[in-house]
C-alpha positions as CSV (number, residue, x, y, z in Angstrom):
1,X,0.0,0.0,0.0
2,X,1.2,3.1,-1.0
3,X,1.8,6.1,1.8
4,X,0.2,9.3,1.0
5,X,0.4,11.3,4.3
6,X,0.9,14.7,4.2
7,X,4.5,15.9,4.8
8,X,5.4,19.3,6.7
9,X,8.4,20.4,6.2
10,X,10.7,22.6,7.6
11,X,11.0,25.7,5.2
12,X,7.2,25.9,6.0
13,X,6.1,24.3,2.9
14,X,3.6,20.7,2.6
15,X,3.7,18.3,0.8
16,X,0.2,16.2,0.1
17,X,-1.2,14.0,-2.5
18,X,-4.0,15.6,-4.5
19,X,-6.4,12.6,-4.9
20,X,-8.1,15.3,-8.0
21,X,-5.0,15.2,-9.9
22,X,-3.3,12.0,-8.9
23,X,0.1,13.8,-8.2
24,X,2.5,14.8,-5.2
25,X,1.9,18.7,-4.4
26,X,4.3,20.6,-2.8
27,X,3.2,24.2,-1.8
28,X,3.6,26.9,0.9
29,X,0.9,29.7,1.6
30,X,-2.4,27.0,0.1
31,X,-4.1,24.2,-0.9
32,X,-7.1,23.9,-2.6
33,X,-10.2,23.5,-1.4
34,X,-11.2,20.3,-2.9
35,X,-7.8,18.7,-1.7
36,X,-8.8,20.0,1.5
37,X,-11.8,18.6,1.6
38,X,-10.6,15.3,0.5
39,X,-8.2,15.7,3.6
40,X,-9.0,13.8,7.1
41,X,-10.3,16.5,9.8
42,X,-7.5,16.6,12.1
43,X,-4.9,16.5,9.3
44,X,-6.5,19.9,7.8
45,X,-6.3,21.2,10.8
46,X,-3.1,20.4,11.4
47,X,-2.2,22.0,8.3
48,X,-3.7,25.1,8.9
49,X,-2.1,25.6,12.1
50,X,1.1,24.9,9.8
51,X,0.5,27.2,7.2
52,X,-0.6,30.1,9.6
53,X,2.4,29.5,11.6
54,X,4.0,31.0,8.6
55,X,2.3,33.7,7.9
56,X,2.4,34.7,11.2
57,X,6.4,34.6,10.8
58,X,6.7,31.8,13.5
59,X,9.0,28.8,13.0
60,X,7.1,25.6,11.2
61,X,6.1,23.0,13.1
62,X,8.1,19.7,12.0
């Protein structure tokens, strides 16, 4: 079976796997909201605490 948890990395950025496009995304101020929606509960959550971490200039969770 094939892993496709979403990655948070350091530089702020995430990595997820679109299930709409079928590829590896890799971005650092949004994701759309149909990947988001195809996204579990507490892992949307967890990132938008990521990505607002950023924009609130505080360092990334890893």
């Amino acid at each position: 079976m094939t892993n496709l948890r979403t990655i948070f990395h350091r530089d702020g950025t995430i990595t997820y796997y679109s299930v709409y496009q079928q590829v590896w995304r890799r971005h650092l101020s949004s994701i759309s909201d149909g990947d988001l929606a195809a996204i579990s509960g507490s892992e949307h959550d967890r990132i938008e605490r990521h990505l607002h971490r950023e924009e609130d200039g505080m360092q990334p969770q890893s």
